[in-house]
C-alpha positions as CSV (number, residue, x, y, z in Angstrom):
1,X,37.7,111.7,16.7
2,X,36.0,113.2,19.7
3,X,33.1,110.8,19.2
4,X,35.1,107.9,18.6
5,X,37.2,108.5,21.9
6,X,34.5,109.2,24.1
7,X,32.8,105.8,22.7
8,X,36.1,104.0,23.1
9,X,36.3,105.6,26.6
10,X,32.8,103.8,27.4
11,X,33.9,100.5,25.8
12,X,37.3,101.0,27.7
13,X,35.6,101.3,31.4
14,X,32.5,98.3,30.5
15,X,35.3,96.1,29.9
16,X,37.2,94.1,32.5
17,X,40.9,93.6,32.1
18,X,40.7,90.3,30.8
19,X,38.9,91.5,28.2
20,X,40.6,94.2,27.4
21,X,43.4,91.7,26.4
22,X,40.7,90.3,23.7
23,X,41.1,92.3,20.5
24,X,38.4,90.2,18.9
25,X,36.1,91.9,21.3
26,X,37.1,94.6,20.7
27,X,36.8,94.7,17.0
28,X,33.6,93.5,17.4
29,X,32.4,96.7,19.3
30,X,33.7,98.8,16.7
31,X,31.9,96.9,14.1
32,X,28.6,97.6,15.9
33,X,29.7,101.3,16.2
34,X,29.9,101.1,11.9
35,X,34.1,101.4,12.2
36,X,34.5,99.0,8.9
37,X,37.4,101.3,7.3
38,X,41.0,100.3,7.8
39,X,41.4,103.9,8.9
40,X,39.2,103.9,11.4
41,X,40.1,100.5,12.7
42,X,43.8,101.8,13.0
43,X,42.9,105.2,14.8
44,X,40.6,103.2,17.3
45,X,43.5,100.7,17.7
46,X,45.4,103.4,18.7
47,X,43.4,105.2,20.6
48,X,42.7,102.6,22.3
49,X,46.4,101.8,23.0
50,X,46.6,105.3,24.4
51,X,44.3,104.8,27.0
52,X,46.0,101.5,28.1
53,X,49.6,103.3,28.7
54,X,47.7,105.7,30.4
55,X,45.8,103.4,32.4
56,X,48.7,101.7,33.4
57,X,50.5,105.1,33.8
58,X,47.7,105.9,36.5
59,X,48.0,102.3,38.2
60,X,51.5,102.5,38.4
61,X,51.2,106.4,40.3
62,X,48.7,104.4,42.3
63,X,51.1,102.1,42.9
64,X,54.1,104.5,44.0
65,X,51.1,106.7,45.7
66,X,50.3,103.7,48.5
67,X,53.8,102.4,48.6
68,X,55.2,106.2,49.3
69,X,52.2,106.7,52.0
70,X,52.8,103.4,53.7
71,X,56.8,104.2,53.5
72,X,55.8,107.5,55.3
73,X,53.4,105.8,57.4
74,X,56.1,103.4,58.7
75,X,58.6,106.3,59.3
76,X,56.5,108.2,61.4
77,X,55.8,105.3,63.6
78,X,59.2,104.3,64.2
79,X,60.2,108.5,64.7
80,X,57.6,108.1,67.0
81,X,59.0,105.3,68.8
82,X,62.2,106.8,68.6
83,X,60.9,109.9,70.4
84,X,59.0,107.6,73.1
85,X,62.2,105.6,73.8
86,X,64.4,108.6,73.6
87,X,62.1,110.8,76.4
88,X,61.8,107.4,78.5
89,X,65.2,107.6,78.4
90,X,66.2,111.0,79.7
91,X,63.4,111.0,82.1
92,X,64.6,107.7,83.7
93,X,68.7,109.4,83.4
94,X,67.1,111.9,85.4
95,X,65.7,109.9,88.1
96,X,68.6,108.3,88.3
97,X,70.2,111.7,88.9
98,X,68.4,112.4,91.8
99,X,65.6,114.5,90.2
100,X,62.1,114.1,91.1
101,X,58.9,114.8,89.4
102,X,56.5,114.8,92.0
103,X,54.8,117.9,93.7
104,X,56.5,117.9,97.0
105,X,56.8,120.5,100.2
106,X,61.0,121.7,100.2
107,X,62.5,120.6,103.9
108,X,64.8,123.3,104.2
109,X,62.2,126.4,103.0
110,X,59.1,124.3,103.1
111,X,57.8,126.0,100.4
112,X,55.8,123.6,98.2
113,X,57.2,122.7,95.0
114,X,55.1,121.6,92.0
115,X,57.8,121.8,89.1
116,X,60.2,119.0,90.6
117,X,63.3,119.2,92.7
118,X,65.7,116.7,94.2
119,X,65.5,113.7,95.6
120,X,68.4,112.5,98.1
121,X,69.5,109.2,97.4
122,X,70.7,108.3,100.9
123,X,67.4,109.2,102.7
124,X,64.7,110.1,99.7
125,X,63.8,113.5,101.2
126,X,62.9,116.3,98.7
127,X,64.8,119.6,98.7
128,X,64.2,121.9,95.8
129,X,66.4,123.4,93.5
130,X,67.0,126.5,94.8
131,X,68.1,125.1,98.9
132,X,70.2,122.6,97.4
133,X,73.6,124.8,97.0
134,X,72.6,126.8,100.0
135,X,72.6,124.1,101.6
136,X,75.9,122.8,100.7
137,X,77.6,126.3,100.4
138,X,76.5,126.5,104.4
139,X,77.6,123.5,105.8
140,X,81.1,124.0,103.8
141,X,81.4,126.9,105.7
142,X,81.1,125.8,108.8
143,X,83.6,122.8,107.5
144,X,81.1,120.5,108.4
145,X,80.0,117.3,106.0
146,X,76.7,118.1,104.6
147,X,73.6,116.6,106.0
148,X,70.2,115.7,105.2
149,X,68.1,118.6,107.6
150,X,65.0,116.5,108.4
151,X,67.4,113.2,109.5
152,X,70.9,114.2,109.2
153,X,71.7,111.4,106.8
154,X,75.3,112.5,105.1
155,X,74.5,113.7,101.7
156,X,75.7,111.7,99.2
157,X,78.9,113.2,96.9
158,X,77.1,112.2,93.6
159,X,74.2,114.6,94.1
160,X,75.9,117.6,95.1
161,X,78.6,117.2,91.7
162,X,75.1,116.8,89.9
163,X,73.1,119.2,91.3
164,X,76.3,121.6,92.2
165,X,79.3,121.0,90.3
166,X,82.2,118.4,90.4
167,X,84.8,121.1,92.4
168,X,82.2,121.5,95.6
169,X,81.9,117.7,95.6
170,X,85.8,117.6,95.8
171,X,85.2,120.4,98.7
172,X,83.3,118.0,100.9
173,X,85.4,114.7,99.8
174,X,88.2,116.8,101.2
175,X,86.3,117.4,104.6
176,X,84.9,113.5,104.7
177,X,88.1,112.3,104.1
178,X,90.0,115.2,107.3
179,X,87.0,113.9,109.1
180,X,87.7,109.8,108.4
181,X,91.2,110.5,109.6
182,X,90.3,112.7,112.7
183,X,88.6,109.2,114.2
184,X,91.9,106.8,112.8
185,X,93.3,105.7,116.6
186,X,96.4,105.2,114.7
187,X,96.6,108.6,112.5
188,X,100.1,110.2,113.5
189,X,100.4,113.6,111.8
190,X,103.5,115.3,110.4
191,X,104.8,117.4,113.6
192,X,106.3,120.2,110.8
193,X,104.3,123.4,111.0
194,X,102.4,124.0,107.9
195,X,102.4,120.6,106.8
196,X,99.1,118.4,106.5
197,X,101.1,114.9,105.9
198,X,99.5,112.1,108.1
199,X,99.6,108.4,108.4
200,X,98.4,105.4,109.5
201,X,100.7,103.4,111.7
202,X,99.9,100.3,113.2
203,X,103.4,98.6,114.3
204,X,103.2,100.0,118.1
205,X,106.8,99.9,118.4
206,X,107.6,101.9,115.7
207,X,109.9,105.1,116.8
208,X,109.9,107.3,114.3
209,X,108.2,107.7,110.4
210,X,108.8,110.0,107.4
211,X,106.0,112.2,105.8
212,X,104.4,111.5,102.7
213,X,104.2,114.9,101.9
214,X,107.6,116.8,103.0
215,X,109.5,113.6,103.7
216,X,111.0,115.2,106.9
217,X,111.4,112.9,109.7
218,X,108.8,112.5,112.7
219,X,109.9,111.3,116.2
220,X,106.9,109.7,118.0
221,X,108.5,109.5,121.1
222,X,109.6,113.0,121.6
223,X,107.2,114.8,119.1
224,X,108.8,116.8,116.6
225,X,111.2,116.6,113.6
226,X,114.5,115.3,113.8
227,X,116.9,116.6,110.9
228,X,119.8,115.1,109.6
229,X,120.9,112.4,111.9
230,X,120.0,113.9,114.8
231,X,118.3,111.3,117.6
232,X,115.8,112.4,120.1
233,X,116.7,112.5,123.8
234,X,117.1,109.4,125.5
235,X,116.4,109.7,129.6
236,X,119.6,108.4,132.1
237,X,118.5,104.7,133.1
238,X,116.1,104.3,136.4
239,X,118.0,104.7,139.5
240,X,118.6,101.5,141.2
241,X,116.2,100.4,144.1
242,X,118.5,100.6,147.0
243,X,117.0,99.0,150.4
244,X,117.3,101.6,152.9
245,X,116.8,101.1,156.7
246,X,114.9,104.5,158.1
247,X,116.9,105.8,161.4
248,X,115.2,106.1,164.8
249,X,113.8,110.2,164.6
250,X,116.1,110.9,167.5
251,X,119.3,110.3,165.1
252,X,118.3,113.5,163.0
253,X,120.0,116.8,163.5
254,X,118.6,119.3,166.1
255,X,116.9,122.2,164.4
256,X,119.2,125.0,164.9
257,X,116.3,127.5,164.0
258,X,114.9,130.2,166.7
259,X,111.7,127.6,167.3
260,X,113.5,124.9,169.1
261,X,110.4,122.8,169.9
262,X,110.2,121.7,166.2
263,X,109.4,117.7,165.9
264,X,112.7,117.2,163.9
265,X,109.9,114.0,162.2
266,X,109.2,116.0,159.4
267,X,112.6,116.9,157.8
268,X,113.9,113.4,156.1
269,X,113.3,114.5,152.3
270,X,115.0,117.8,151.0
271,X,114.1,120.0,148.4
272,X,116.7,119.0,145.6
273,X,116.2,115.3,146.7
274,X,112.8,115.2,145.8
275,X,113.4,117.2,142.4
276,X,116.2,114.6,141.2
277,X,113.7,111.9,142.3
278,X,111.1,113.2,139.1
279,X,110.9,111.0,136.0
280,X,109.9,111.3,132.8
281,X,110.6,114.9,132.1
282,X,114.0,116.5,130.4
283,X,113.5,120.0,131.9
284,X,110.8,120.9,135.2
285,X,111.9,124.5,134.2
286,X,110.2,124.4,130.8
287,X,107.5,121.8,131.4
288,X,104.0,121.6,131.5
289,X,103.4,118.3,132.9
290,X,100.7,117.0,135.4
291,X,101.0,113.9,136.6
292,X,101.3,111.4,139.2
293,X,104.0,108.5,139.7
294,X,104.3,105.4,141.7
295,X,107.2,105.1,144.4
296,X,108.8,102.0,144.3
297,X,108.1,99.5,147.3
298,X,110.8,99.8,149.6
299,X,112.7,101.9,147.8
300,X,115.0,104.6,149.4
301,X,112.3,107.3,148.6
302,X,109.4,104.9,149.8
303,X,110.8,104.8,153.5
304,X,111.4,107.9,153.5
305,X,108.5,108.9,153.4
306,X,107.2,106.3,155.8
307,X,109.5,107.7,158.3
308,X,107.0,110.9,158.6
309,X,104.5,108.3,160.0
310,X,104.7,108.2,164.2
311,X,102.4,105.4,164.5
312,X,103.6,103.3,161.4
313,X,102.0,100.0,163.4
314,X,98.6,101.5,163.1
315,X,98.8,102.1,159.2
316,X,99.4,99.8,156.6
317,X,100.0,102.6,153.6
318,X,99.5,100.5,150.1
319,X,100.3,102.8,147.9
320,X,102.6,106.2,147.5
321,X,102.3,108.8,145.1
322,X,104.8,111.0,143.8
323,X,102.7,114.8,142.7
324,X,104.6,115.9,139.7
325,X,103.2,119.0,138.5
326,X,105.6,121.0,137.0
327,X,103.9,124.9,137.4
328,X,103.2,124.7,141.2
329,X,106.4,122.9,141.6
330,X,108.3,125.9,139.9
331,X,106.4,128.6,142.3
332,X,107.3,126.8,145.4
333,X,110.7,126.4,144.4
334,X,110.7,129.8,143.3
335,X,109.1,130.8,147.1
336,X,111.9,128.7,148.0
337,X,115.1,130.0,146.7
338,X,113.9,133.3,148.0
339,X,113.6,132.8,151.5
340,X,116.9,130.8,151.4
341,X,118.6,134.0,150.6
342,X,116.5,136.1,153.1
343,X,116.3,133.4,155.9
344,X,119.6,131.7,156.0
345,X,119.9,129.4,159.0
346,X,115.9,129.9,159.8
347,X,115.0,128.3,156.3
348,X,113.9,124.9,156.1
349,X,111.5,122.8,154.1
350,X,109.4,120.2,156.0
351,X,106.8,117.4,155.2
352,X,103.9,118.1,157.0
353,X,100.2,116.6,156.9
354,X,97.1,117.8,155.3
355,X,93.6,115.7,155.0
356,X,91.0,117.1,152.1
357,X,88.0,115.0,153.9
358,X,85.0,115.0,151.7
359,X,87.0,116.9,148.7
360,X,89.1,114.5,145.9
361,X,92.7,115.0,146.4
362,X,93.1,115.1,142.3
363,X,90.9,118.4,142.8
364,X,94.5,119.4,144.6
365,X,97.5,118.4,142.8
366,X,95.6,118.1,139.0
367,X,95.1,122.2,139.0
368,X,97.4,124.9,141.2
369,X,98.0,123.1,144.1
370,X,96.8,124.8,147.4
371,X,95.0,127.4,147.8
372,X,94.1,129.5,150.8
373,X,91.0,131.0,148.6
374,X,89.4,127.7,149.3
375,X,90.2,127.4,152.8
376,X,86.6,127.8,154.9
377,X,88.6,128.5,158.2
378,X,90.7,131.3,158.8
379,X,91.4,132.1,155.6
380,X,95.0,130.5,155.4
381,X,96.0,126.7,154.7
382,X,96.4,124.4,157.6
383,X,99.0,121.3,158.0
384,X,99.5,119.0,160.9
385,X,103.1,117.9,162.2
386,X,102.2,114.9,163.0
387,X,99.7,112.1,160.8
388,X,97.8,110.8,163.6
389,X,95.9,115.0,163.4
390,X,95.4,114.8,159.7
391,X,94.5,110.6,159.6
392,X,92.2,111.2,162.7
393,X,89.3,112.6,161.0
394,X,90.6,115.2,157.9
395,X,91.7,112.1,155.6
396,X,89.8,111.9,152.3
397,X,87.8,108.6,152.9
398,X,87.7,106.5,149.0
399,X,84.3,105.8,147.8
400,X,85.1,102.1,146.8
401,X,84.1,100.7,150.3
402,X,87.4,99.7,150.4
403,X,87.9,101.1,154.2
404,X,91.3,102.8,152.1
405,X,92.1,106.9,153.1
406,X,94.5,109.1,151.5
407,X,96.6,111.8,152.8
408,X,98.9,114.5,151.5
409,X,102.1,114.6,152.5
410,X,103.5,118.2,151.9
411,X,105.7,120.3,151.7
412,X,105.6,123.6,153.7
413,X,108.9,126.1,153.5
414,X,109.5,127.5,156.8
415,X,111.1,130.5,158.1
416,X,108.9,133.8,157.4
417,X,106.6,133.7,159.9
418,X,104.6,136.1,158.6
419,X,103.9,133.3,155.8
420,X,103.8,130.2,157.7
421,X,102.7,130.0,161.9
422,X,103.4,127.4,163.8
423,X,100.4,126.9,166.7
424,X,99.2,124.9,169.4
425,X,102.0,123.8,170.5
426,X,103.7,123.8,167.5
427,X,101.5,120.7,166.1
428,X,100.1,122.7,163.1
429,X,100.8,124.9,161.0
430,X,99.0,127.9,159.5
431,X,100.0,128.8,156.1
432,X,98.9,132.2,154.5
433,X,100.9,132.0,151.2
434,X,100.1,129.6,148.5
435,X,103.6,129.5,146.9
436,X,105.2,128.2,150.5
437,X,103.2,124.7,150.0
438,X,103.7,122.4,147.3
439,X,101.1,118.7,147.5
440,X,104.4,116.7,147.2
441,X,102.9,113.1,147.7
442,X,99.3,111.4,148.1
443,X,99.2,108.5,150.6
444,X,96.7,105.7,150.3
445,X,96.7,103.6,153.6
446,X,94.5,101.3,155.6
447,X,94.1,101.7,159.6
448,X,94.8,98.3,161.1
């Protein structure tokens, strides 16, 4: 049997396939190996059947061999696409993030960076890692939006909830958004304390809105919240312009005072006159305001301070301004009331003249009034009794080319003469207390 096989085996590999298919061949080659015998015939047959099944056994192996390795083959390129796709992916999600890969030199430590960083989207300078939420943590503290430190380009709220987290970006929305509404001409804001309600209002005429947030009405007119039903304060009606004809200066009362030779010119406007003359404020003893107000053409008030003038044919005045500044007005009234309970008969409040020259006359009347601190001369405050002193050479001169002057008109309170001097002839006055003056109106005039 071992002979036979290992012949068979030889046969078997000489032959080609198609052959092997030929059992007449076959037979043959058995013939010439002396294989006459049934027997023998039938154990070659089956040997030889063996070694087909096993041939085609080994094929078929082959078979599962190649397609299994080509099966792998094909798996590991598409893993490997996979991978490639999946990596171009997340590196291109990261760009998109705002990380860089690039070496690059930090602009806030300027340390230089070799393992990445981040990459501003509004201005595309590096900062690294480790600056970033410095960065932001600092200008949060200062409640400032946060800004690029090489340009000052406003850092853009997607990198700092990527690079941060999403309550800082909130943080700085928060401040963009105070800081949007801070430049809103139209932003009112809720007048209730401990209330951040605002809104936009664009209907100028508008009186009065109701906050988003504590629904609590808002006056705009008066500034503060109304409850209930209540209305704000509505001002008495403008007094009617009343023509008034100015009397000749030798109609007014004598000056009953110990200084007889007083030019009875400057008393035509009293003390409580001119206060009930003010507008636009509800209470001078609680006020703050600073501010100056027209006097009507021809009105009663308007001539009478014309009357002051003792060469009115010389001056055309254009304009008359009433000083309404409520703290220096209290301290002369104040200065007032005092010496009219000391002074009796021998008090009196005058309009009297006073020309600033080179100096502004808003440098006056827009901070404390006079002030003999300023004075160069004498060290007191000095007032004429009649215009033509002050207009002939003290007026303020305007810098429009205009060939227009201004002049105070003031009031001095007389009666202490330790306070207030009357010299040369009684045609000026030296005052050495800042309380006895007050810078009640600002003439502009022409010379003709």
């Amino acid at each position: 049997d071992f002979v036979l096989k290992e012949y068979i085996i030889d046969v078997f590999d000489e032959l080609s396939g198609d052959l092997l298919g030929s059992l007449d061949e076959f037979m043959r080659r058995m013939e010439f190996l002396g294989l006459y015998s049934a027997k023998s015939r039938s154990r070659a047959l089956t040997i030889l059947e063996e070694m087909k099944n096993t041939r085609e056994s080994q094929k078929l192996a082959e078979e599962l061999e190649a397609k299994e390795k080509k099966e792998n083959e094909e798996y590991k390129n598409k893993v490997s696409s996979q991978n490639d796709a999946f990596i171009a992916a997340e590196i291109a999600q990261k760009l998109a993030d705002g990380h860089t890969f690039e070496s690059f030199k930090c602009i806030r430590c300027n340390v230089q960076q070799d393992h990445g960083g981040i990459e501003l989207r509004n201005c595309n300078h590096k900062i690294c890692y480790k600056c970033f939420p410095q960065l932001i943590s600092s200008h949060i503290a200062m409640k400032m939006l946060p800004t690029c430190l090489k340009c000052g380009s406003a850092i853009h709220q997607t990198d700092i909830k990527n690079h941060v987290n999403a309550h800082t970006a909130e943080v700085v929305s928060d401040i963009q958004i105070k800081d949007m509404m801070s430049k809103q001409k139209d932003l009112h804001r809720c007048y209730a304390k401990n209330c951040e309600g605002c809104i936009i209002i664009e209907d100028k005429y508008m009186k009065e809105f109701r906050c988003p947030v504590c629904n609590k009405r808002n006056c705009i007119k008066c500034k503060k919240i109304h409850p209930g039903t209540e209305q704000c304060y509505v001002p008495p009606p403008p007094k009617p312009i009343i023509p008034y004809q100015p009397p000749s200066y030798h109609y007014n009362k004598p000056y009953k005072g110990k200084n007889k030779n007083i030019n009875n010119g400057n008393y035509h406007i009293t003390v409580d006159e001119f206060q009930n003359n003010w507008v636009n404020v509800m209470d001078i003893r609680s006020s703050n305001m600073i501010q100056s107000f027209d006097v009507p053409l021809n009105s009663q008030e308007w001539n009478k301070v014309i009357m002051h003038i003792r060469d009115p044919s010389k001056r055309r005045v254009e304009r008359i301004e009433r000083i309404q500044n409520a703290n220096v007005w209290r301290s002369f009234w104040k200065y007032c009331e005092s010496q009219r309970s000391r002074r009796g008969s021998q008090f009196r409040v005058g309009g009297f003249w006073h020309g600033t020259r080179t100096h502004k006359p808003s440098v006056i009347w827009k901070t404390k009034g006079f002030l003999k601190e300023k004075s160069r001369i004498g060290g007191c405050l000095w007032y004429a009794t009649e215009n033509t002193y002050s207009m002939g050479g003290f007026q303020h001169v305007m810098t429009d080319r205009s060939g227009r002057h201004q002049v105070f008109l003031a009031f001095v309170c007389c009666g202490n003469k330790s306070d207030v001097k009357f010299i040369r002839q009684d045609k000026i006055l030296n005052v050495y207390k800042n309380a006895a003056t007050y810078p009640a109106y600002l003439l502009t005039y022409k010379n003709v």
